[in-house]
mmJSON file of the N, C-alpha and C atoms, coordinates in Angstrom:
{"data_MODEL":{"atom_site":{
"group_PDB":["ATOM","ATOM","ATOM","ATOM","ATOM","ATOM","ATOM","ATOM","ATOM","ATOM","ATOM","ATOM","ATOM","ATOM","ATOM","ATOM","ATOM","ATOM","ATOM","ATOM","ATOM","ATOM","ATOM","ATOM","ATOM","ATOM","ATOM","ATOM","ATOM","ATOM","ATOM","ATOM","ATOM","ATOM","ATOM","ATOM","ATOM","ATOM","ATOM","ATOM","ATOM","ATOM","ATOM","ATOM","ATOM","ATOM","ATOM","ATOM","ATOM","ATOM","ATOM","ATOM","ATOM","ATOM","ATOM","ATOM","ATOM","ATOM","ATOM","ATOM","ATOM","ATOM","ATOM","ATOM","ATOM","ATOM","ATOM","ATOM","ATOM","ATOM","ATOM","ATOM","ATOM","ATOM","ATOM","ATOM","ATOM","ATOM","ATOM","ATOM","ATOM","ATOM","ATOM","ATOM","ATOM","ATOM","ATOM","ATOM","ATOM","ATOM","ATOM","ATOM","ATOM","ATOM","ATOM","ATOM","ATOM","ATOM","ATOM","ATOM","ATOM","ATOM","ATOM","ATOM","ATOM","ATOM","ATOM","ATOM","ATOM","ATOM","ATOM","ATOM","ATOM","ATOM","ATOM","ATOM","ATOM","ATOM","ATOM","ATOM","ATOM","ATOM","ATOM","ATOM","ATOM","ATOM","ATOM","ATOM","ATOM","ATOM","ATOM","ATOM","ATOM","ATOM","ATOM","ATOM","ATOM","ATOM","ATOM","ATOM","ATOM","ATOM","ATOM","ATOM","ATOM","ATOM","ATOM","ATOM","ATOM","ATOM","ATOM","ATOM","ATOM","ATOM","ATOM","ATOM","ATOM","ATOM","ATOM","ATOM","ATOM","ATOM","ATOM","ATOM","ATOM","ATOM","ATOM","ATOM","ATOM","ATOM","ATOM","ATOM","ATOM","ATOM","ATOM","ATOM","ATOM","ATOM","ATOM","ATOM","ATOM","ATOM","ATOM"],
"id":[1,2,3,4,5,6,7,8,9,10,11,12,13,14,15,16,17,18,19,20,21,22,23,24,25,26,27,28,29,30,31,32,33,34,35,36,37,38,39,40,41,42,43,44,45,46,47,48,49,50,51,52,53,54,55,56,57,58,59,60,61,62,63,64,65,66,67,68,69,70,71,72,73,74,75,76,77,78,79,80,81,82,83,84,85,86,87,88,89,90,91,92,93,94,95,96,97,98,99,100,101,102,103,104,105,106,107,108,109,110,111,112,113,114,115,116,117,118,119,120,121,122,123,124,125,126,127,128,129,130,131,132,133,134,135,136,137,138,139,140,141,142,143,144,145,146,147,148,149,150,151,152,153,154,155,156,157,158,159,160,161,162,163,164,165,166,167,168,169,170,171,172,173,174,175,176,177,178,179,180,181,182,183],
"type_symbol":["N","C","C","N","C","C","N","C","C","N","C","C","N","C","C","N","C","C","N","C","C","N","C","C","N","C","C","N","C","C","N","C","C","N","C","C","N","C","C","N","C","C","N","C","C","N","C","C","N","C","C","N","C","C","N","C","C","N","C","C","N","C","C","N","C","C","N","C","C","N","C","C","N","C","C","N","C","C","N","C","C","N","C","C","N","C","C","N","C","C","N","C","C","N","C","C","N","C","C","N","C","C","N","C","C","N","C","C","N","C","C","N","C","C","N","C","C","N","C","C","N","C","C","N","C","C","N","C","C","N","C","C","N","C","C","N","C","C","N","C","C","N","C","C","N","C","C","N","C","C","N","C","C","N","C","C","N","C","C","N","C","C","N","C","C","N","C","C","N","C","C","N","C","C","N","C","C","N","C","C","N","C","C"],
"label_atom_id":["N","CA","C","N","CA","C","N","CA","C","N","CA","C","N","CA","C","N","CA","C","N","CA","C","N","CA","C","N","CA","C","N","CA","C","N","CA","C","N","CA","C","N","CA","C","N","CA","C","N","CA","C","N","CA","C","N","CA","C","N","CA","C","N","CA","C","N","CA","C","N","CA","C","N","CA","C","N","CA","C","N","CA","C","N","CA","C","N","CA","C","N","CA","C","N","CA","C","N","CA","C","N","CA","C","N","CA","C","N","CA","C","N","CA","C","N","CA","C","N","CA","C","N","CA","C","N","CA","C","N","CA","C","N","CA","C","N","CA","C","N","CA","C","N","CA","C","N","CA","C","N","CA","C","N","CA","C","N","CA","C","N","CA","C","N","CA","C","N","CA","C","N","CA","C","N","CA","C","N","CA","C","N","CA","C","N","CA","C","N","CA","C","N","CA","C","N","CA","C","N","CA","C","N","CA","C","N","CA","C","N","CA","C"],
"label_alt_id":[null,null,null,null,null,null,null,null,null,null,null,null,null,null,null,null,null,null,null,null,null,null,null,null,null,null,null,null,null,null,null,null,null,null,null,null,null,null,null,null,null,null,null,null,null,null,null,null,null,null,null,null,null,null,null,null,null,null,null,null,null,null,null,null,null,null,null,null,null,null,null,null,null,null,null,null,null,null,null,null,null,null,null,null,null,null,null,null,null,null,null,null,null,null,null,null,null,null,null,null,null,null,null,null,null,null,null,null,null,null,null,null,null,null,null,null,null,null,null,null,null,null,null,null,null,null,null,null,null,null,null,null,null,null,null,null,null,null,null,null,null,null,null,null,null,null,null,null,null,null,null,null,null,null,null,null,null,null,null,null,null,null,null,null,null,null,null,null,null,null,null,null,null,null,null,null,null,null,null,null,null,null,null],
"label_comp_id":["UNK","UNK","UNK","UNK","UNK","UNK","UNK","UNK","UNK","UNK","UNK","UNK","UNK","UNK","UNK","UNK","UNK","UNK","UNK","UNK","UNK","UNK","UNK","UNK","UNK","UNK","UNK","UNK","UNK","UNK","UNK","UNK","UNK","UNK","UNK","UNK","UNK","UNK","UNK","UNK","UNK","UNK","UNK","UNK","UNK","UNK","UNK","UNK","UNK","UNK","UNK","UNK","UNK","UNK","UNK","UNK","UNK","UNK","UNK","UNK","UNK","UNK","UNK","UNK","UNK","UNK","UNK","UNK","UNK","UNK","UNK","UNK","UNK","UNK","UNK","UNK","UNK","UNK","UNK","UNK","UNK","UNK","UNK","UNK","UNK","UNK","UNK","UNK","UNK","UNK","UNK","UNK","UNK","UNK","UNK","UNK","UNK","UNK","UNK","UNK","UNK","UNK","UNK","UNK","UNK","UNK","UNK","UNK","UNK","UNK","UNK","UNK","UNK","UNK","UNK","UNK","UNK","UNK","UNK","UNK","UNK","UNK","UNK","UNK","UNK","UNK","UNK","UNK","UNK","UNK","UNK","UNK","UNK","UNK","UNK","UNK","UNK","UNK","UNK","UNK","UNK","UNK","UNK","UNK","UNK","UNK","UNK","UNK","UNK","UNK","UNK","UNK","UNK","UNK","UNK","UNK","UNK","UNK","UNK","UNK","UNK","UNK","UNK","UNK","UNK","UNK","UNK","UNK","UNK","UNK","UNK","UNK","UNK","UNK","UNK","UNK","UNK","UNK","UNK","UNK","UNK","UNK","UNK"],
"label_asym_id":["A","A","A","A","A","A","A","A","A","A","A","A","A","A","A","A","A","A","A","A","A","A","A","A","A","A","A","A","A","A","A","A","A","A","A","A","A","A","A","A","A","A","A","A","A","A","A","A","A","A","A","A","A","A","A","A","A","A","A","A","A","A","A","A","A","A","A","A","A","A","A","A","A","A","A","A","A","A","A","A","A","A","A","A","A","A","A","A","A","A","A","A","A","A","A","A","A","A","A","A","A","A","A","A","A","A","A","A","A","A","A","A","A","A","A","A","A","A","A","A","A","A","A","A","A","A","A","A","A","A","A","A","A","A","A","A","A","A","A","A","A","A","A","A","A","A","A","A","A","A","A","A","A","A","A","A","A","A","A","A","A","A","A","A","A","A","A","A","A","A","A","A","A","A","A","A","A","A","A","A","A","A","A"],
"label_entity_id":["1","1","1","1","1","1","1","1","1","1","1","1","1","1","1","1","1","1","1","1","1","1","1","1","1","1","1","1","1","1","1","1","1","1","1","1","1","1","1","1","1","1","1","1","1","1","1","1","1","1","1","1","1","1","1","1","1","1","1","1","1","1","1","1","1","1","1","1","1","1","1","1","1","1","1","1","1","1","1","1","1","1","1","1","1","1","1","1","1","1","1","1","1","1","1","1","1","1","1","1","1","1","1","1","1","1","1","1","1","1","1","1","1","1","1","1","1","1","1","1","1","1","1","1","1","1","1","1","1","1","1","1","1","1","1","1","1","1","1","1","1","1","1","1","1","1","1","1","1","1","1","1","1","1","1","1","1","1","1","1","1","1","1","1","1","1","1","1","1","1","1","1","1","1","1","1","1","1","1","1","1","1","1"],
"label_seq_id":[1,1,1,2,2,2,3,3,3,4,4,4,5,5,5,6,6,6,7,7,7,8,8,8,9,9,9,10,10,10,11,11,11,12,12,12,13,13,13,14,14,14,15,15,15,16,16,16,17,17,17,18,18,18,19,19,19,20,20,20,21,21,21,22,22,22,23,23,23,24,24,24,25,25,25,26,26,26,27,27,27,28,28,28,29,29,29,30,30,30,31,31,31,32,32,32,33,33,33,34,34,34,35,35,35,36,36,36,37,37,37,38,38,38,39,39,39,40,40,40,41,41,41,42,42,42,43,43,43,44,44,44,45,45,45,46,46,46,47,47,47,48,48,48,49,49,49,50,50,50,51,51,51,52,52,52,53,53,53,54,54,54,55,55,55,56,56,56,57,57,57,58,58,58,59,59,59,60,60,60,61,61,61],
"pdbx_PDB_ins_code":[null,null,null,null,null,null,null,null,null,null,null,null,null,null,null,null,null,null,null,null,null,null,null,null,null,null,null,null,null,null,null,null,null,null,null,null,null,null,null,null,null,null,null,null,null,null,null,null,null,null,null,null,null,null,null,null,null,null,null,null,null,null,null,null,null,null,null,null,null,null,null,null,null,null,null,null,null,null,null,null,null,null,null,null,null,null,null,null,null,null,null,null,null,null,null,null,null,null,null,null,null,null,null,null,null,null,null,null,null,null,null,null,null,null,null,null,null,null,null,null,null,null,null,null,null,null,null,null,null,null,null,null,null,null,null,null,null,null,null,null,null,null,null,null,null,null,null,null,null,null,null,null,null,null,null,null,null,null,null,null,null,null,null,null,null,null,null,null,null,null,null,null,null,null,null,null,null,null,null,null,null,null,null],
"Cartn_x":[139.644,138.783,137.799,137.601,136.287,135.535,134.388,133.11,132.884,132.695,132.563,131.348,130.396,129.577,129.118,128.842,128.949,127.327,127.051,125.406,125.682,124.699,125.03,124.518,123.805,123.231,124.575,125.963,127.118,127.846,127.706,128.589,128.259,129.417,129.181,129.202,128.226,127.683,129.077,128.963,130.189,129.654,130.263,129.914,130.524,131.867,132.99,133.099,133.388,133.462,132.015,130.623,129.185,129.08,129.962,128.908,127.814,126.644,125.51,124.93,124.481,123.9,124.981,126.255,127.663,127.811,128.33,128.439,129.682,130.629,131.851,131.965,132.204,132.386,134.024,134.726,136.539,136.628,137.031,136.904,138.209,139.692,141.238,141.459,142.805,144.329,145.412,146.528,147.377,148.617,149.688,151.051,151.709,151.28,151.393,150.548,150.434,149.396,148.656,147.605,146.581,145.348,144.548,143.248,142.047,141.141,140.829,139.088,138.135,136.55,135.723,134.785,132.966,132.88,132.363,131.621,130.59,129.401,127.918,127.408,126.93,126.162,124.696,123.96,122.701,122.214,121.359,120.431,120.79,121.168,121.294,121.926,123.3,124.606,125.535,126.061,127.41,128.452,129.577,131.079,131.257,131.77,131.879,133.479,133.906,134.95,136.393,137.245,138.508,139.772,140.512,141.785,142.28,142.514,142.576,144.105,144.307,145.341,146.279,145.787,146.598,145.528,146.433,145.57,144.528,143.531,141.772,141.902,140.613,140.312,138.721,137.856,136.599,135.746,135.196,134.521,132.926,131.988,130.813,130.26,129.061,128.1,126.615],
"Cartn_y":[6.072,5.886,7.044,7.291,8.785,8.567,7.9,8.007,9.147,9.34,10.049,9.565,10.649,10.683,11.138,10.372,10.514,10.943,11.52,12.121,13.35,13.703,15.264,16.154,16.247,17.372,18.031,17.25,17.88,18.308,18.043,18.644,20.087,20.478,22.074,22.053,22.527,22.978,23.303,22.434,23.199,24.191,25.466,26.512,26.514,26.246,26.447,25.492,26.433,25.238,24.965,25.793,25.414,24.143,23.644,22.607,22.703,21.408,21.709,20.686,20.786,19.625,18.627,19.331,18.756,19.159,18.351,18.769,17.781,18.383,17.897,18.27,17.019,16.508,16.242,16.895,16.771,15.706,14.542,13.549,13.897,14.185,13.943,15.278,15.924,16.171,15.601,14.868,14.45,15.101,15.055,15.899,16.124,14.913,14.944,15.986,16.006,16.774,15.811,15.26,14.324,15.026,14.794,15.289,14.02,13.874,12.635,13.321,13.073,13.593,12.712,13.454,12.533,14.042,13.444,14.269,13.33,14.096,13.933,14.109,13.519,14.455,13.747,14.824,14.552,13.804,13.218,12.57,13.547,13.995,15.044,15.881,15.835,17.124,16.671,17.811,18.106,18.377,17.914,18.264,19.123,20.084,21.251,20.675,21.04,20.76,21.315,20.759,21.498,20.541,21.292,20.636,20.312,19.052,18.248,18.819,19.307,19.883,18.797,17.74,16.582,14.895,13.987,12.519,12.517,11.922,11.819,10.64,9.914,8.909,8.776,8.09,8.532,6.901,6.97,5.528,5.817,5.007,5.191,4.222,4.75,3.276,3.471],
"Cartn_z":[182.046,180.906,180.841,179.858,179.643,178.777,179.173,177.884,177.234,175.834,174.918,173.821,174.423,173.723,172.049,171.272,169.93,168.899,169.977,169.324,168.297,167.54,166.742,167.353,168.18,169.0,169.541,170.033,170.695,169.555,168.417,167.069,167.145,166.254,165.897,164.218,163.76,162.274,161.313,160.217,159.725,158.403,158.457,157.015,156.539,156.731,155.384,154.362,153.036,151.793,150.82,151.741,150.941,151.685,152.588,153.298,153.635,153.376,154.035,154.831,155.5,156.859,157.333,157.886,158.01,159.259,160.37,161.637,162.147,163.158,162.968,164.822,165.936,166.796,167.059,167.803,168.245,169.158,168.87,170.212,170.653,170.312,170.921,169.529,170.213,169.13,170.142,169.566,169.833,169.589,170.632,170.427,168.912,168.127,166.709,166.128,165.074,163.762,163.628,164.679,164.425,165.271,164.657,165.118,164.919,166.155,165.812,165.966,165.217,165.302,164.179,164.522,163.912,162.784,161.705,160.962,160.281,160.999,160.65,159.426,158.763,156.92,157.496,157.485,156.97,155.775,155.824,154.497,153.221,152.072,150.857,151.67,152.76,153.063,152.164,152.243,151.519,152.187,152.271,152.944,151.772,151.659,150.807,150.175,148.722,148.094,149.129,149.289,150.028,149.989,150.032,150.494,151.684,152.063,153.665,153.874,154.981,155.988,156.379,156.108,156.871,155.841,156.113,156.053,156.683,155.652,156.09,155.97,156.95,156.462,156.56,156.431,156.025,156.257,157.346,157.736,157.853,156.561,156.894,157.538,158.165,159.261,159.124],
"occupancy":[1.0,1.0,1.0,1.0,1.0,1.0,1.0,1.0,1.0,1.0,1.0,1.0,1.0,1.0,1.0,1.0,1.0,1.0,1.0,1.0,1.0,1.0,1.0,1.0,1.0,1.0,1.0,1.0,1.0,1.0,1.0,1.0,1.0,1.0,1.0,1.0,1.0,1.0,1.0,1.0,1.0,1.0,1.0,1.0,1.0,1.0,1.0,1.0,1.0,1.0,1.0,1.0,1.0,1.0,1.0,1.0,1.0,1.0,1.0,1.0,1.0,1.0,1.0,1.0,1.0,1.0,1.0,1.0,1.0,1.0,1.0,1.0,1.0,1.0,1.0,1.0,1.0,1.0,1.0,1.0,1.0,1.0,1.0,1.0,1.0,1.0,1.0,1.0,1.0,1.0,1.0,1.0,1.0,1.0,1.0,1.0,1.0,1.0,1.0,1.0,1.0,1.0,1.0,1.0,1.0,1.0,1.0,1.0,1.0,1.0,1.0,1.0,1.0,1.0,1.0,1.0,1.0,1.0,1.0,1.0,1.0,1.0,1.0,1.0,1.0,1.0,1.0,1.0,1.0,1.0,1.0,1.0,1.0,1.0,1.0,1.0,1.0,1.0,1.0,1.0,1.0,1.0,1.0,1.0,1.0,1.0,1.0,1.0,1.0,1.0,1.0,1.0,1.0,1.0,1.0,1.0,1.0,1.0,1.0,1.0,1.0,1.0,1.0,1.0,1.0,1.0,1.0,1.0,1.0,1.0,1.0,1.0,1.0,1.0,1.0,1.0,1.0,1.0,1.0,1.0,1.0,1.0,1.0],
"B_iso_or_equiv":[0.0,0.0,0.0,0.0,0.0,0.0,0.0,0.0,0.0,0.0,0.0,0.0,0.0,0.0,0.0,0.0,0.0,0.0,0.0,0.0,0.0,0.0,0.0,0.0,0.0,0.0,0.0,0.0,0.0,0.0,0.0,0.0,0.0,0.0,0.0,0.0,0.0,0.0,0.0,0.0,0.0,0.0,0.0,0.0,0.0,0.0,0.0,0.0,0.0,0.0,0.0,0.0,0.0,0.0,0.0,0.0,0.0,0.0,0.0,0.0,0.0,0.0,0.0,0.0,0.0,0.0,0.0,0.0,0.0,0.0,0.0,0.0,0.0,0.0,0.0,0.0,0.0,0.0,0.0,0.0,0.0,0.0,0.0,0.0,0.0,0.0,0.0,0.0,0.0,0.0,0.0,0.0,0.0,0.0,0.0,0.0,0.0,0.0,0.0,0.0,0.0,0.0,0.0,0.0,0.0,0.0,0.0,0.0,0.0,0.0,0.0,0.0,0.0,0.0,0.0,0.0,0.0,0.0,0.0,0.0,0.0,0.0,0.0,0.0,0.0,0.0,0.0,0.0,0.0,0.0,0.0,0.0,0.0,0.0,0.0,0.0,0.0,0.0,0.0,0.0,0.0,0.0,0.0,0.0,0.0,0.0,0.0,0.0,0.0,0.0,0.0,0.0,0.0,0.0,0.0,0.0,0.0,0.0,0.0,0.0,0.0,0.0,0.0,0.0,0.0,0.0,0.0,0.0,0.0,0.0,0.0,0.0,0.0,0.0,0.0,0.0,0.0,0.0,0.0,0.0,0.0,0.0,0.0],
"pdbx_formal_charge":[null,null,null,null,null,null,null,null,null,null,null,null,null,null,null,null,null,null,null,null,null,null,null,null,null,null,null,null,null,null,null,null,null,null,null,null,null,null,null,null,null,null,null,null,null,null,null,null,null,null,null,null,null,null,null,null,null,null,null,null,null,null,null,null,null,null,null,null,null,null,null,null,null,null,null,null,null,null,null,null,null,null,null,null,null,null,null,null,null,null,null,null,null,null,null,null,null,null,null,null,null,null,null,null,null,null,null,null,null,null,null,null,null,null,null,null,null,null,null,null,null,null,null,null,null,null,null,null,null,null,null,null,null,null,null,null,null,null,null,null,null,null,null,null,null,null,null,null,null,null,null,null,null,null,null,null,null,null,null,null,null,null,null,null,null,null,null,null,null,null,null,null,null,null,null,null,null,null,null,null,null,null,null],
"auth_seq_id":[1,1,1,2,2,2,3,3,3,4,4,4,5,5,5,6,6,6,7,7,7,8,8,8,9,9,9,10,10,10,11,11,11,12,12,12,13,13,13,14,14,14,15,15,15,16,16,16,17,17,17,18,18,18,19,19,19,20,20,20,21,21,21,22,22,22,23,23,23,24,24,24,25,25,25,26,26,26,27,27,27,28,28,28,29,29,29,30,30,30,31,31,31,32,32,32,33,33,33,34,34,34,35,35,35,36,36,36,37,37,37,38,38,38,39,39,39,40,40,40,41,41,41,42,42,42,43,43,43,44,44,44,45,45,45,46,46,46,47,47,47,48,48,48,49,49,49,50,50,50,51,51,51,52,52,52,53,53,53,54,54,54,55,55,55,56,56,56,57,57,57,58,58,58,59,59,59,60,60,60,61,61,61],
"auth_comp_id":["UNK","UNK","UNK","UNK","UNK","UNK","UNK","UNK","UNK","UNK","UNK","UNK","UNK","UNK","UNK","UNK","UNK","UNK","UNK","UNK","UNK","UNK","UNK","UNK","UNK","UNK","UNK","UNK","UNK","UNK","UNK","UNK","UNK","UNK","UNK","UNK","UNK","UNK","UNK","UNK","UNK","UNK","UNK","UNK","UNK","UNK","UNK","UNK","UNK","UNK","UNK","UNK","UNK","UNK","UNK","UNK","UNK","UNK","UNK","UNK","UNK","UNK","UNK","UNK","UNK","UNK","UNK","UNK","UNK","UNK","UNK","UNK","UNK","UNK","UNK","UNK","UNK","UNK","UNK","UNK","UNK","UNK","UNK","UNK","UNK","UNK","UNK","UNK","UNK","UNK","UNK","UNK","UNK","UNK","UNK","UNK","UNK","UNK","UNK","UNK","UNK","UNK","UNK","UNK","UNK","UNK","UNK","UNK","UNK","UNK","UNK","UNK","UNK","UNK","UNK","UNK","UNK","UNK","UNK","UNK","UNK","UNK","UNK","UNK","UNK","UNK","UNK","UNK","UNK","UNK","UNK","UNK","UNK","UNK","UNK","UNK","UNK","UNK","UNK","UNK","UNK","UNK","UNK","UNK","UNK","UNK","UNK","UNK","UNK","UNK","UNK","UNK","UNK","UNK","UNK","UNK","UNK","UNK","UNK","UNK","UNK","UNK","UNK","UNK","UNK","UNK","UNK","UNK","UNK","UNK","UNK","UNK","UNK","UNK","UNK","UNK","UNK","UNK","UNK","UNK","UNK","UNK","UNK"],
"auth_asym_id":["A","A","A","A","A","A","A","A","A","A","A","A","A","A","A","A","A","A","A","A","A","A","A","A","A","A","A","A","A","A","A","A","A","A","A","A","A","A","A","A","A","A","A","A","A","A","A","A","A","A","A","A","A","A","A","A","A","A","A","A","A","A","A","A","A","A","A","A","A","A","A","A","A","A","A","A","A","A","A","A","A","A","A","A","A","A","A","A","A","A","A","A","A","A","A","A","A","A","A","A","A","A","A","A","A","A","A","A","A","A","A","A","A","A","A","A","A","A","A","A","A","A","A","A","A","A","A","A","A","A","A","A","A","A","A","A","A","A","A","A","A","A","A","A","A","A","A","A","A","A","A","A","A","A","A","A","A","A","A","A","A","A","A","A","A","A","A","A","A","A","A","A","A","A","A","A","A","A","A","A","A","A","A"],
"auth_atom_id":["N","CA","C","N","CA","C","N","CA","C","N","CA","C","N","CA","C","N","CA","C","N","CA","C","N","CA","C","N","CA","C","N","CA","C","N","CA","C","N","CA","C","N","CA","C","N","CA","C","N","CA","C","N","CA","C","N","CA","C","N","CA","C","N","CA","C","N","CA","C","N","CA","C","N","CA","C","N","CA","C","N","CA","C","N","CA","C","N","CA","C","N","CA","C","N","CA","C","N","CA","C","N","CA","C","N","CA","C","N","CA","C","N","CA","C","N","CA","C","N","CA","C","N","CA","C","N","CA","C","N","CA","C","N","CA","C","N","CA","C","N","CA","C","N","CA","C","N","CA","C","N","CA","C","N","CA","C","N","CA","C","N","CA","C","N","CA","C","N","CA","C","N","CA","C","N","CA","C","N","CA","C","N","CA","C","N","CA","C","N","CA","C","N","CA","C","N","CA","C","N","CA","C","N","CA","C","N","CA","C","N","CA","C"],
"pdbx_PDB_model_num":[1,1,1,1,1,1,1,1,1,1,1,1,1,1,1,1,1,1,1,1,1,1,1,1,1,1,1,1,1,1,1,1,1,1,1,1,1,1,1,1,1,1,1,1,1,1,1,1,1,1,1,1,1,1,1,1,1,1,1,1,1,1,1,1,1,1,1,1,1,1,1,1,1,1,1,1,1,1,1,1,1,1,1,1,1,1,1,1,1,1,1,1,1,1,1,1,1,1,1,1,1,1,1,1,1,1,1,1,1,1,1,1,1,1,1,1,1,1,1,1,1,1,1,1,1,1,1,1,1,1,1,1,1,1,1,1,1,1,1,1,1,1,1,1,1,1,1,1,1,1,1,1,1,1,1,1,1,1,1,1,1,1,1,1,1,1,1,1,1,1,1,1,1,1,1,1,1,1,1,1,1,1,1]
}}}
């Protein structure tokens, strides 16, 4: 088992796209084309407009 910590201080900033106050955390990639991570938005961020590489799915809390 491996705890994985899910704070934004361990994210890395994302710039591409005009994102702004967007920070994006890699928890796993799997032998598949799956990539599994946290993306952070600040209070008024923006995930910048783009085209997804693969199936998103998008869970807020």
């Amino acid at each position: 088992m491996q705890i994985i910590q899910f704070t934004q201080d361990l994210a890395n900033p994302i710039h591409q796209y005009k994102s702004v106050d967007t920070f994006y955390r890699k928890i796993t990639k799997t032998e598949m084309p799956t990539t599994i991570g946290f993306i952070y938005i600040e209070p008024g961020g923006v995930v910048g407009m783009h085209e997804a590489p693969r199936s998103t799915a998008l869970y807020r809390y």
